[in-house]
LUMNUMI-157457 format. One record per residue (C-alpha): residue in one letter; y, z, x. Coordinates in nm, 4 decimals. Layout:
BEGIN
SITE	A	Y	Z	X
...
***
This chain:
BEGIN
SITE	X	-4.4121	1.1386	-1.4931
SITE	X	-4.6777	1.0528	-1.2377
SITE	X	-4.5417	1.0195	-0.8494
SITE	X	-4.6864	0.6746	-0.8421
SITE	X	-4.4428	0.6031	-1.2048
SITE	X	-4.1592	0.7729	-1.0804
SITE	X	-4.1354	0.5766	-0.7345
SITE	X	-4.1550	0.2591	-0.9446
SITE	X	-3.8972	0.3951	-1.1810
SITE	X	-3.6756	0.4750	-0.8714
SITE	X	-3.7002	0.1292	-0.7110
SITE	X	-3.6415	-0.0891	-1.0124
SITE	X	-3.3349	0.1608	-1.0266
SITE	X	-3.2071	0.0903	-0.6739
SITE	X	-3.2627	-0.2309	-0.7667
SITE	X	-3.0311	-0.3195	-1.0149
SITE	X	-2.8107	-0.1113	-0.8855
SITE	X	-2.7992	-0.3059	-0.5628
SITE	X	-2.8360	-0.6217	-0.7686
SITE	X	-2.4546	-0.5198	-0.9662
SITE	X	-2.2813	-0.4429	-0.6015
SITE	X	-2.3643	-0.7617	-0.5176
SITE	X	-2.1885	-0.9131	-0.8151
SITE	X	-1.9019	-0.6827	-0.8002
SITE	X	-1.5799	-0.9507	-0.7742
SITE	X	-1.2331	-0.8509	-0.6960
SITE	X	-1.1406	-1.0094	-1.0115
SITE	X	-1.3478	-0.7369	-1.2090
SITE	X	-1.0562	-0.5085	-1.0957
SITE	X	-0.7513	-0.7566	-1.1654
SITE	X	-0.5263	-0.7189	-1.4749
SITE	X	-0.2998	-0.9614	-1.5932
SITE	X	-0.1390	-0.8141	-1.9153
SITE	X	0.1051	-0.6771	-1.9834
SITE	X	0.4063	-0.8398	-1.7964
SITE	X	0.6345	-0.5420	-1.6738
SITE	X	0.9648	-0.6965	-1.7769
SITE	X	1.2363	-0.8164	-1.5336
SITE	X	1.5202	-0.6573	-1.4575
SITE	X	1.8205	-0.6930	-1.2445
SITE	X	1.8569	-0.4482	-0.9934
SITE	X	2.1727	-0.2550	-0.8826
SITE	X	2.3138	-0.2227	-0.4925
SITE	X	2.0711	-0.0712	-0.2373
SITE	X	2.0363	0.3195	-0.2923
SITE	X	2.0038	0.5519	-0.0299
SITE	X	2.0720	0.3534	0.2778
SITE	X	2.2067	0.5957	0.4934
SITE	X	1.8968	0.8583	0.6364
SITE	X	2.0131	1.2429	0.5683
SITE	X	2.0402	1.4519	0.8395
SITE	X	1.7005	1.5873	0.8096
SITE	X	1.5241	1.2908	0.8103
SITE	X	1.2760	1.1118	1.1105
SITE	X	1.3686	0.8002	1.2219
SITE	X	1.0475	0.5354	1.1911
SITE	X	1.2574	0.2590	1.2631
SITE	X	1.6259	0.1802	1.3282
SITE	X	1.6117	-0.1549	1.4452
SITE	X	1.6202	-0.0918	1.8135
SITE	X	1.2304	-0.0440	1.8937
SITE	X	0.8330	0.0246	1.7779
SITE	X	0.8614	0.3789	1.9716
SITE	X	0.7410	0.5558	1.6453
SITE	X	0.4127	0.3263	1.5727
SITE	X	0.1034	0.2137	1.7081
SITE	X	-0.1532	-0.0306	1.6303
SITE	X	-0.3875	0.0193	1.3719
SITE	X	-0.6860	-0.1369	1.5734
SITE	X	-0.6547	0.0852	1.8801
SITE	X	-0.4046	0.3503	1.8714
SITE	X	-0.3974	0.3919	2.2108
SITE	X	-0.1784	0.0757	2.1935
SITE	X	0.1691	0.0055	2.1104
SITE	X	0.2468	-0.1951	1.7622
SITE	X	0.2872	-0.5138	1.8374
SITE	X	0.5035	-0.6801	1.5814
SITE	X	0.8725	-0.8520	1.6777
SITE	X	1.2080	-0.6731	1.7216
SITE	X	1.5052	-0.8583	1.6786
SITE	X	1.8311	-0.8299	1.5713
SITE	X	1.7972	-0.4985	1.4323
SITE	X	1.4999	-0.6024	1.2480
SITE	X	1.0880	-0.5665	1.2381
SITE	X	0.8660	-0.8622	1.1570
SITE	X	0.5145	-0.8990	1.0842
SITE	X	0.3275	-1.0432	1.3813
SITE	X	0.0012	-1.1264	1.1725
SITE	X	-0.1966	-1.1914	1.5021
SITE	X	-0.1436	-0.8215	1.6066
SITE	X	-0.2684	-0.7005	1.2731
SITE	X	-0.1415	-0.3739	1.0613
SITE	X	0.0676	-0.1053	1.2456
SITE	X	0.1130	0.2649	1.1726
SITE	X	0.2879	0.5786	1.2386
SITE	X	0.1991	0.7569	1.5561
SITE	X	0.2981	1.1051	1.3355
SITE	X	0.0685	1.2117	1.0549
SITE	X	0.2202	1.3046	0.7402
SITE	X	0.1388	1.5532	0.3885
SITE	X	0.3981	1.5349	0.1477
SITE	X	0.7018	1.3199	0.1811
SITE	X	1.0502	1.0966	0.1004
SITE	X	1.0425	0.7777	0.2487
SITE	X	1.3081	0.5118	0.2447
SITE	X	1.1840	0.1491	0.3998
SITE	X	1.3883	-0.2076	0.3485
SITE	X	1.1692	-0.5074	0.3490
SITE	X	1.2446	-0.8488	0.2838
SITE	X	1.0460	-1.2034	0.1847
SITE	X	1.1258	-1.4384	0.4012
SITE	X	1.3936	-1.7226	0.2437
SITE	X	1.1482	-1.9948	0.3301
SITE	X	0.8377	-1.8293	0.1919
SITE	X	0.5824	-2.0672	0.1060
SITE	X	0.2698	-2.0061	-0.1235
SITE	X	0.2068	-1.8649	-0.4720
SITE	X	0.0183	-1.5422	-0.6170
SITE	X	-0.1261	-1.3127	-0.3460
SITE	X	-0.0682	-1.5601	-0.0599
SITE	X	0.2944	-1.5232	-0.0831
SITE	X	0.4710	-1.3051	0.1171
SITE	X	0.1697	-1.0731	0.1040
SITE	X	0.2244	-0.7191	0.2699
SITE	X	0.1376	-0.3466	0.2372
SITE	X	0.2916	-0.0287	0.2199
SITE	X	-0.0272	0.1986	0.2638
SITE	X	0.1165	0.5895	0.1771
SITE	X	-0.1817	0.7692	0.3503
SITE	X	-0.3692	0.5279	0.5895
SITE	X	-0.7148	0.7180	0.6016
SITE	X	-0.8417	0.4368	0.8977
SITE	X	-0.8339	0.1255	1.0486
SITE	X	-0.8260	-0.2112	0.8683
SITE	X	-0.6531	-0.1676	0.4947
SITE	X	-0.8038	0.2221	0.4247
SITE	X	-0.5649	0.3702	0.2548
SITE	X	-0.3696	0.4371	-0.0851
SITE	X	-0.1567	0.1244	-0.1145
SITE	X	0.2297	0.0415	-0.2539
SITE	X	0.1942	-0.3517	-0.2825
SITE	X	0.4667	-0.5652	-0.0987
SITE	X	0.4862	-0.9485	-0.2425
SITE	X	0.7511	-1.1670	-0.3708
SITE	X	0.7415	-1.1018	-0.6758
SITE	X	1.0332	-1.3123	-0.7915
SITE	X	0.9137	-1.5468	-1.0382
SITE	X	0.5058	-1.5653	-0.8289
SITE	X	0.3105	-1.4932	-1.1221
SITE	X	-0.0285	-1.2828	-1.0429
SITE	X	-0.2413	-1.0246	-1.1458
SITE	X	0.0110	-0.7263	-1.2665
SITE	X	-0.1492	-0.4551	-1.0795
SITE	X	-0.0813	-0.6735	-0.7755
SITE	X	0.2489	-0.7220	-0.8202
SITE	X	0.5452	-0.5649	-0.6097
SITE	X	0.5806	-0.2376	-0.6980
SITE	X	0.2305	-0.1821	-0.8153
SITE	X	0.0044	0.0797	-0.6987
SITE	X	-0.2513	-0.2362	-0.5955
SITE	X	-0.5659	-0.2350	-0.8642
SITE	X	-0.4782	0.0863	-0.9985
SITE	X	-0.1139	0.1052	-1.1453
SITE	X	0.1249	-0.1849	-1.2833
SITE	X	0.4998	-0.1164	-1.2418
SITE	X	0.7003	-0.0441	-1.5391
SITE	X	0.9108	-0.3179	-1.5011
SITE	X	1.0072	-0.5908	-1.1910
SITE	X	1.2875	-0.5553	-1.0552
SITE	X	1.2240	-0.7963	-0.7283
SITE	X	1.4751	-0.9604	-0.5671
SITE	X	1.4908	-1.3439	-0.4748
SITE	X	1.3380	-1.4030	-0.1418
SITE	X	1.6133	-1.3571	0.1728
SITE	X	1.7564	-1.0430	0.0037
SITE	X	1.6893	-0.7006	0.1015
SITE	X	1.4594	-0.4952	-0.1039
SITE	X	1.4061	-0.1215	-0.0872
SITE	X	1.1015	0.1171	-0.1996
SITE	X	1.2195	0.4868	-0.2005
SITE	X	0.8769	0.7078	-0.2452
SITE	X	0.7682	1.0377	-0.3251
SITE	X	0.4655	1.0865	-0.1940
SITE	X	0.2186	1.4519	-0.2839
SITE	X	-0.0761	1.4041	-0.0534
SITE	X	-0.4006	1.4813	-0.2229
SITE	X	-0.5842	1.8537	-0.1878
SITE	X	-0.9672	1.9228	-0.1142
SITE	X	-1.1886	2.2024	-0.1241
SITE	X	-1.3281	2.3346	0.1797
SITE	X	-1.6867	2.1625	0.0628
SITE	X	-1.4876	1.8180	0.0326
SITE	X	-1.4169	1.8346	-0.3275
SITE	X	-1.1247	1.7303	-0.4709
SITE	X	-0.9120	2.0006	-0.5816
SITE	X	-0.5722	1.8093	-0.6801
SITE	X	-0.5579	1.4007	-0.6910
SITE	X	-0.2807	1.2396	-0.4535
SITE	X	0.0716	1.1293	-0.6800
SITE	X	0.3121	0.9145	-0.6081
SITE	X	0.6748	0.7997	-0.7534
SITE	X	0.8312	0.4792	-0.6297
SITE	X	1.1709	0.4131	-0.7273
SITE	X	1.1912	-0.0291	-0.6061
SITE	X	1.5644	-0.1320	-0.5591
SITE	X	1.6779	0.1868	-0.7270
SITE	X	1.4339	0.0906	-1.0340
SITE	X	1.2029	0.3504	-1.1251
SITE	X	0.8613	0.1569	-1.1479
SITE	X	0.5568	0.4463	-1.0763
SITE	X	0.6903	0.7848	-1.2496
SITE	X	0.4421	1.1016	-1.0745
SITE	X	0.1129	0.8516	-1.1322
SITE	X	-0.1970	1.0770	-1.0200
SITE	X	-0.4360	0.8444	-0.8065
SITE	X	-0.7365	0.7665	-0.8638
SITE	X	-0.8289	0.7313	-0.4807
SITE	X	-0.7628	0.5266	-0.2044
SITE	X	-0.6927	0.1385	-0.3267
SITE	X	-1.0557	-0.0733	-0.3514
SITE	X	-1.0279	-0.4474	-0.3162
SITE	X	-1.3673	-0.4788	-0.4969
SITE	X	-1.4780	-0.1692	-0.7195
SITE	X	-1.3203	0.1189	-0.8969
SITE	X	-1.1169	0.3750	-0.6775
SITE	X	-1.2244	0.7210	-0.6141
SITE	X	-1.2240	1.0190	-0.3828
SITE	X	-1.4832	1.0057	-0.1573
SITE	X	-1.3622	1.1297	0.1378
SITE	X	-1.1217	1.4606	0.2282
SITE	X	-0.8901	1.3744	0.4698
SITE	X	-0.5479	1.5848	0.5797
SITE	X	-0.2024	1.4462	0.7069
SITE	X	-0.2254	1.0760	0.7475
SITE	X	0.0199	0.8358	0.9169
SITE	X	0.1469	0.5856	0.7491
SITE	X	0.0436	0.2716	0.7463
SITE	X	0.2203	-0.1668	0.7402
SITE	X	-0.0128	-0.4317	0.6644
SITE	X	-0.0165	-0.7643	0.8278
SITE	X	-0.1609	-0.9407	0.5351
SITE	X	-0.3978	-1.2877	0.6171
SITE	X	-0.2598	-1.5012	0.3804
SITE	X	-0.0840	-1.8471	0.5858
SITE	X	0.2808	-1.7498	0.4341
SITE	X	0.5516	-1.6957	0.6626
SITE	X	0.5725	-1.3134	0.7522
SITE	X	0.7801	-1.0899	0.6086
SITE	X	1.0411	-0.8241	0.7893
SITE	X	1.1140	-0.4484	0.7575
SITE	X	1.4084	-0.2702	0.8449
SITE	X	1.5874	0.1159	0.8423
SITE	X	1.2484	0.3138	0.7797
SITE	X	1.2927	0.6912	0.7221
SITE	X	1.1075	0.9968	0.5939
SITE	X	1.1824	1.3332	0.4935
SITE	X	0.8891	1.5859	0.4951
SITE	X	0.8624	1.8173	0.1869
***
């Protein structure tokens, strides 16, 4: 092919390809079917940290976080009476410790006067590996799920546009809900590569929902996931969501390193 051809070829290329990123929707990436049934969850599991584990919050202060913005600055979201609340003006928080593998335990609860419906309802995140500021990161979804229908792989429980939960076991807004999470960080080669993919189990009120799912990257509002990136330990990572419902609350955080 001629030079003159083949820069022609190349820029009606670059073209369309420019011409489909500009069409890319975050509905291309939303799926609605099938339902993960409902089921009734039993008492919270594992409330009590073991004697190995770090602290990340007991309900007394933000000593363990910073803000996601400028992490030369404290967190900035409410203490009170033992518990943590969203403070959506401050935007998302995260762990001043980096982290590989890992068992975390964190409580969270929707708000008993939540207001809304689908993704603007009690809209949080639970990002496992925050790999920088805004919302990079591999996210566990946080939403009240309790009768709010939306797109299943934005549900609670889901790993958000990449993995529905196997079934919904949310809890009515006011009560206490727990994620317990096993977390295998993701391995690169030394030229960036990716040599193993990042997995994840979630167990949501004692309800197994994501059984050792391999990721497909970190979580893409718009697009397909993918690795892109090699990163190391990570902290860990609480969104304060935009959406105008009334913030949601955290309480008795803990991990175990594995």
């Amino acid at each position: 092919m001629k030079r003159k051809h083949l820069l022609t070829a190349l820029l009606v290329c670059g073209s369309f390809m420019a011409q489909a990123q500009e069409k890319a929707k975050p509905e291309d990436t939303e799926v609605w079917e099938p339902v993960p049934k409902v089921v009734t969850p039993g008492k919270i599991t594992f409330e009590n940290a073991p004697s190995d584990a770090i602290i990340l919050f007991d309900g007394k202060n933000l000593n363990e976080w910073v803000s996601v913005a400028d992490r030369t600055k404290p967190a900035g979201w409410d203490v009170k009476d033992n518990v943590m609340t969203v403070n959506k003006s401050a935007g998302n928080i995260e762990t001043k410790r980096n982290f590989t593998n890992y068992q975390l335990h964190i409580e969270w609860r929707i708000p008993a006067n939540i207001t809304g419906s689908g993704q603007a309802r009690g809209n949080s995140g639970l990002f496992l590996a925050s790999t920088g500021k805004g919302d990079s990161g591999y996210e566990l979804q946080i939403l009240d799920s309790y009768n709010n229908k939306t797109y299943v792989n934005g549900m609670a429980g889901s790993i958000y546009k990449q993995f529905i939960p196997l079934a919904n076991p949310a809890r009515k807004p006011g009560e206490w809900q727990t994620y317990d999470v096993i977390w295998t960080a993701p391995v690169f080669n030394g030229d960036g590569s990716l040599q193993s993919p990042a997995r994840v189990t979630v167990f949501f009120n004692g309800v197994l929902v994501q059984n050792n799912m391999s990721l497909l990257g970190p979580t893409q509002y718009i697009g397909k996931p993918s690795y892109t990136q090699a990163h190391g330990a990570s902290p860990i990572k609480l969104q304060a969501h935009g959406d105008k419902s009334e913030p949601i609350s955290f309480r008795n955080i803990w991990i175990r390193e594995l």
